[in-house]
N, C-alpha and C positions, 0 to 999 in steps of 0.2 A: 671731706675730712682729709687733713694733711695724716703724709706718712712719717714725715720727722718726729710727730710726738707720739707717746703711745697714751693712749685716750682709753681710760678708766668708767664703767658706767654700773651705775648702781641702782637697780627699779624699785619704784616704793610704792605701794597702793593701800588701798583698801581692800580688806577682806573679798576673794572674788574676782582683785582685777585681774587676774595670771599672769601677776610680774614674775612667776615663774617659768610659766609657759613663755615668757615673752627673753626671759634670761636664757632659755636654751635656744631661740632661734638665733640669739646674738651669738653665743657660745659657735652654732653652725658658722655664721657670718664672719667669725674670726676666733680661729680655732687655737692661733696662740694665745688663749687665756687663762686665769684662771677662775676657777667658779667656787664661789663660796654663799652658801643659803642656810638661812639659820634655822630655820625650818630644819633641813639636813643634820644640822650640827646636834639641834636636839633632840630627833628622831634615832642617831648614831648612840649618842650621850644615853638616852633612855635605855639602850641595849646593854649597857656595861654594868656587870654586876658588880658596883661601887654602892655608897651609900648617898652619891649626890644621881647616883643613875638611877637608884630606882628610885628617888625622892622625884628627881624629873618624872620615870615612866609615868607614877603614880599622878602628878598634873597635871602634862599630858593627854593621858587618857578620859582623865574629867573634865577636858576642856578647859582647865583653866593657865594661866599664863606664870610661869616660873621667874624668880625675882628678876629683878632687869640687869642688874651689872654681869648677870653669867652671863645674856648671852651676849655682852664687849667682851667678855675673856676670853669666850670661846671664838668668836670669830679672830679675834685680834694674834691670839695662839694658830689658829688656823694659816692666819694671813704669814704671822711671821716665818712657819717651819716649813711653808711649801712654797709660796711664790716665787718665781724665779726674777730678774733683774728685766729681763725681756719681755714680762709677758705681760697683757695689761691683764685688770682684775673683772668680773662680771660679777655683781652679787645681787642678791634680793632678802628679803625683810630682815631690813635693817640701814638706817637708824629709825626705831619707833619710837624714841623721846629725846626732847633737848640734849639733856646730857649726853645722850649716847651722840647724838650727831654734835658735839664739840670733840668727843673723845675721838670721836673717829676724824675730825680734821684734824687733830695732831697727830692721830696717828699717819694720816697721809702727807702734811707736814713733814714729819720725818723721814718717809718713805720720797718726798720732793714727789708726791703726784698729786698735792691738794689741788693745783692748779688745772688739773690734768683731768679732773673726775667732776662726773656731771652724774648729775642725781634723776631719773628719767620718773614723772610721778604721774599714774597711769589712772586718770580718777574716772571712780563709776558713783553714778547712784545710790543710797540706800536700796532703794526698792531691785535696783536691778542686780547688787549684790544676794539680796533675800530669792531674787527669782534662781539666780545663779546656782548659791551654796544650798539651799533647802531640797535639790534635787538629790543630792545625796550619788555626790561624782564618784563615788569608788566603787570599784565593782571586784569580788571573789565569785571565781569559778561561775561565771555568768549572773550569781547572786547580787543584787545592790545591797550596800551593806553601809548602816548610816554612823556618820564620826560622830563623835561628842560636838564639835562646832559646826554641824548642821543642822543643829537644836535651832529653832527659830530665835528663841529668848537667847541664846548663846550666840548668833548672830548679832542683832541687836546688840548687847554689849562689848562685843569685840567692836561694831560701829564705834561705841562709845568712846570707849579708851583710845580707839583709832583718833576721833577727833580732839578728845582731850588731852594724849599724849603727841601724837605723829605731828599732828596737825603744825603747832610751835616749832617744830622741829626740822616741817620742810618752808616753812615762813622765816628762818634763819637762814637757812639756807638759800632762799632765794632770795635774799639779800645781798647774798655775796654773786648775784649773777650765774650759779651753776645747777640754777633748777629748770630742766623741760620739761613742761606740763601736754601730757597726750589723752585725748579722746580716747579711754578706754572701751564705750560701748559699740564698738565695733565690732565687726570679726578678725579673728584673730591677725588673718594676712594683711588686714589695713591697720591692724594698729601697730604693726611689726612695720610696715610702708613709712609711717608717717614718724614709726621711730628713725626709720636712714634719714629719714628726709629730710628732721631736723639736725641729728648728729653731724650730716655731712659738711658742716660748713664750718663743727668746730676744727 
């Protein structure tokens, strides 16, 4: 990877791949950046006692998925009030539909790092997402404590939308040359491996 550009990378998966876990190993790897997860954003958003915050807490919580243009607003508000001129960007879930991945090349367009940003798309299996999330990863006070999207059937449909929204939207994308596609069913430290191993050449 050259040092003259600063190199923007954005992970996209399926429900499961840990394009989050795999967005903070980057974050270690290169600590001037900044990190935006929308995930985060709406987890934050849900806390505010607004009436689009509890309208989020409230979907949310039932598993199901908030209309699509927040969350461009909210990242793109994120992007514009923090980032600094120096630092490159790390994000994960997002862009999950066409749209959103047009909006967001203009919005990097105008920011002059469209060129700059590589889309890292970390693909699993159905079955090994269902092996993955139906374990029910979160744990309180040593209790496992199961989300609304570790419902099997909830699974499954996030698959869904995963492929009949996302899907279009990283096939645009790799069109224009700035999509790496990585073996997610790894462990973690090789799929973090083979993320240098391709970036470093951009």
């Amino acid at each position: 990877m050259k040092d003259s550009k600063i190199l923007n990378f954005i992970l996209i998966g399926p429900p499961g791949s840990g394009k989050g876990t795999q967005a903070k190993l980057l974050l270690k790897k290169f600590p001037n950046s900044f990190y935006v997860s929308t995930g985060q954003l709406f987890r934050k958003l849900s806390g505010e006692k607004t009436d689009v915050g509890e309208r989020v807490k409230h979907v949310v919580e039932s598993g199901g998925l908030p209309f699509d243009d927040l969350a461009t607003t909210l990242w793109m508000n994120e992007i514009a009030f923090n980032l600094k001129k120096n630092q490159r960007i790390i994000a994960d879930g997002f862009p999950r539909r066409l749209q959103e991945a047009k909006d967001l090349d203009a919005f990097l367009k105008f920011l002059e790092r469209k060129e700059n940003t590589y889309f890292l798309l970390i693909h699993i299996s159905e079955k090994e997402a269902f092996k993955r999330l139906s374990k029910g990863r979160v744990f309180k006070k040593g209790e496992r404590v199961k989300r609304a999207d570790d419902d099997p059937e909830d699974i499954k449909r996030r698959f869904r939308i995963y492929r009949k929204r996302t899907i279009p939207a990283m096939d645009y994308i790799k069109k224009q040359g700035r999509l790496i596609e990585i073996n997610g069913e790894q462990s973690i430290e090789n799929v973090f491996k083979d993320i240098l191993k391709a970036i470093k050449s951009k």
